[in-house]
Each structure stands twice: as structure tokens, then as C-alpha cells.
C-alpha positions in Angstrom: 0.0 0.0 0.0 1.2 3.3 -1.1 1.5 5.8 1.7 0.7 9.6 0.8 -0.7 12.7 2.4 -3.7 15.1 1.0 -0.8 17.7 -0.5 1.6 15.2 -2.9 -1.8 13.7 -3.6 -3.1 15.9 -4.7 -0.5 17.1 -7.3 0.0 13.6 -7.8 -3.7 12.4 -8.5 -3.3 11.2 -12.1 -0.1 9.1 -11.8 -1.3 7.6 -8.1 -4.7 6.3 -9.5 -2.6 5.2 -12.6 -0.8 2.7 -10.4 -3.9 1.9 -8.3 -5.8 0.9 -11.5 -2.8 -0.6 -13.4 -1.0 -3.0 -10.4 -4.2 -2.7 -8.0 -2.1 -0.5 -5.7 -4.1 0.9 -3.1 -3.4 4.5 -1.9 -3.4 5.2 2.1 -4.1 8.6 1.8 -3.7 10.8 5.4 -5.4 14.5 6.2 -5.6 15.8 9.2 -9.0 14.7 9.8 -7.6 11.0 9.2 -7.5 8.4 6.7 -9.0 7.7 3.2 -7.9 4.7 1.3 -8.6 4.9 -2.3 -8.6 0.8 -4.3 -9.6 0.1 -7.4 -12.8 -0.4 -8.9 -11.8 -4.0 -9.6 -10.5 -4.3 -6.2 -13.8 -2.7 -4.8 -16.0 -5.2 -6.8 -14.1 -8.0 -5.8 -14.5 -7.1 -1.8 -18.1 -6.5 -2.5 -18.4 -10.0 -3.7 -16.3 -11.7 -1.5 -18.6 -9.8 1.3 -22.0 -11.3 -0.7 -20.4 -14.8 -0.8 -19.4 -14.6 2.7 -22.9 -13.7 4.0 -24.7 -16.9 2.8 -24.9 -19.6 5.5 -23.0 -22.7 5.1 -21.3 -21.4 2.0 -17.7 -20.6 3.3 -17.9 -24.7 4.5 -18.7 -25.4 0.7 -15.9 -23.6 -0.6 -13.7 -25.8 1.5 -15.0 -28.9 1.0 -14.7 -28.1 -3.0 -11.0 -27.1 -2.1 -10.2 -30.5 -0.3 -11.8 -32.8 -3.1 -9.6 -34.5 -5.4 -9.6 -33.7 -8.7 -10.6 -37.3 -9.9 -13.9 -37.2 -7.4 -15.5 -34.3 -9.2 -17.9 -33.8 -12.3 -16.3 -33.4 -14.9 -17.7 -30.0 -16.7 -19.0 -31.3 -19.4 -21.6 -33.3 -17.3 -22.9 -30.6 -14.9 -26.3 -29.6 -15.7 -26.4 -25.5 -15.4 
């Protein structure tokens, strides 16, 4: 995480969001009020979604189950019925 206060951000806006966006570099930045952290919108989506998965009972338990089942137990694709 990149580490900047209001002032250099502000003169440094474009290339700081650059980075965020590009290499998903988020940007600490510090007033004297306190902190803002600024991510990118991929990175924002991605915590939204992890939250939403998170939230429905039982399904964390799922996820490792899937994880710990060999590879020659499962469906294979072609077979699953969507």
C-alpha cells in the first residue's frame, strides 16, 4: 500500500490512481481529519463480492469442501447440468 498525504496527492492524483488501476495498488491517503484509502474499482468489486459470498450460510464450509476434493472425485464440466 502506497503511503501519501492530501498535499503530494493531490498534485500527484493522475499518476497515483494510474498505479492503483494498473497494479491494484491501493493509496493510504492521510489528512488531518484521518485516513482515506482509495482501491480500485476492480479491487472494490471483488470485496463487495467476496462480502456477498461470505454472508450466505453454510457457504464458506462449501468452498472448502470443493478445495479439499480430489480432482478425480469431481464432475467433470461437461456433465454438470447448469
Amino acid at each position: 500500500m502506497l503511503n501519501t498525504n492530501v498535499t503530494n496527492f493531490r498534485r500527484n492524483i493522475f499518476a497515483l490512481l494510474e498505479q492503483t488501476i494498473k497494479y491494484n495498488e491501493p493509496v493510504n491517503v492521510s489528512t488531518k481529519d484521518g485516513n482515506a484509502v482509495v482501491i480500485s474499482e476492480e479491487d472494490y468489486n471483488d470485496l463487495i463480492e467476496t462480502l456477498y459470498i461470505s454472508s450466505i450460510p453454510g457457504m464458506k464450509e462449501k468452498i472448502v469442501e470443493g478445495l479439499n476434493t480430489p480432482l478425480e472425485e469431481c464432475i467433470a464440466e461437461d456433465k454438470v447440468s447448469w
